[in-house]
C-alpha positions as CSV (number, residue, x, y, z in Angstrom):
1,X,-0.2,30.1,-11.2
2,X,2.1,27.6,-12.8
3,X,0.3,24.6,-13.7
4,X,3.2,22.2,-12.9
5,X,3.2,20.8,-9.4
6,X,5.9,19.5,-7.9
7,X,5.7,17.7,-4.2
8,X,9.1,17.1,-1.7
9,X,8.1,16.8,1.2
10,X,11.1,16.5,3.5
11,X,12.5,16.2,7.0
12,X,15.1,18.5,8.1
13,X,16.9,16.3,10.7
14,X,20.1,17.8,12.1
15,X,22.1,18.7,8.9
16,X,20.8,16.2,6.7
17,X,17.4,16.3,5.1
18,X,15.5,13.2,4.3
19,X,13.3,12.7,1.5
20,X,9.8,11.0,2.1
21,X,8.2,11.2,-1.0
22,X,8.6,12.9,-4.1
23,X,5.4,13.7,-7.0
24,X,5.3,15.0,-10.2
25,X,2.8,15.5,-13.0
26,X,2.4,18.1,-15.4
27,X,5.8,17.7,-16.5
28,X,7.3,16.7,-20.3
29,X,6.2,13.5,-20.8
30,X,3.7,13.5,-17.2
31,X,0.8,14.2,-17.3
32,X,-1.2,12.0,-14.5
33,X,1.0,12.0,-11.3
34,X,3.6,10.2,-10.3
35,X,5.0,9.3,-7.6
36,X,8.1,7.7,-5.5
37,X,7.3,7.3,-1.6
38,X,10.3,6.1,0.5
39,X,7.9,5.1,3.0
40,X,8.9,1.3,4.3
41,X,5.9,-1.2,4.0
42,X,5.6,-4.0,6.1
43,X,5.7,-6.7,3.9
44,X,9.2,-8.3,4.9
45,X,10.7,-7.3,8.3
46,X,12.9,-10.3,8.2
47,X,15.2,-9.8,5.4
48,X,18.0,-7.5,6.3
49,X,16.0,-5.1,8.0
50,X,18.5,-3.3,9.5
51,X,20.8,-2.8,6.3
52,X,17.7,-1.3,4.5
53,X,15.4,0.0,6.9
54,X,16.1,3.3,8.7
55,X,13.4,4.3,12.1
56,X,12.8,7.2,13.3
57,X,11.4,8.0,16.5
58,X,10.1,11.7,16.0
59,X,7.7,11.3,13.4
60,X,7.3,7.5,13.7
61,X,8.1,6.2,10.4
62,X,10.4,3.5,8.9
63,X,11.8,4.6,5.4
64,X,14.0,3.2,3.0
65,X,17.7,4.0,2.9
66,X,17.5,3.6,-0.7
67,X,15.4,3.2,-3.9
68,X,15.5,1.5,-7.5
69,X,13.7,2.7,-10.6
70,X,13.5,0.4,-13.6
71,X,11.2,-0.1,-16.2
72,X,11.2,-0.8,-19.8
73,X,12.6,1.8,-22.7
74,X,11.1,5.2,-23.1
75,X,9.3,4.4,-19.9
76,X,9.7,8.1,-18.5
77,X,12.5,6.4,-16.1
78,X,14.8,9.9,-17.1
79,X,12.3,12.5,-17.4
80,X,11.4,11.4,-13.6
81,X,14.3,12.1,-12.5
82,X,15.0,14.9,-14.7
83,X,11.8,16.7,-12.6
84,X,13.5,15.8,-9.5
């Protein structure tokens, strides 16, 4: 078994698919986990919530339509993304 894990889980809604949460470890410069989740909290539901928030009614979740990642140099920033 390949020591690498890699975690997508997705929604398959109509044609699109929608992705929840991604993890990785094990991976170049990984080797804890790491993670991105999607997953809306509930700190501010007043700032534009429409224009960054997305509901859905099937499995009850709000999730981001979109997602930053920033850090400082040589901070894995590429390597993430290279595993996804």
């Amino acid at each position: 078994m390949n020591n690498k894990q890699y975690i997508c889980r997705y929604i398959a809604k109509t044609s699109s698919i929608v992705i929840i949460q991604f993890s990785v470890r094990n991976f170049k410069t990984f080797k804890e986990r790491a993670s991105l989740s999607l997953v809306a909290s509930n700190y501010d539901k007043e700032t534009r919530e429409d224009d960054n928030i997305s509901g859905d009614d099937i499995i009850n979740l709000r999730l981001l339509k979109s997602a930053v990642i920033y850090g400082a140099n040589a901070s894995g920033k590429s390597k993430f993304i290279e595993a996804f």
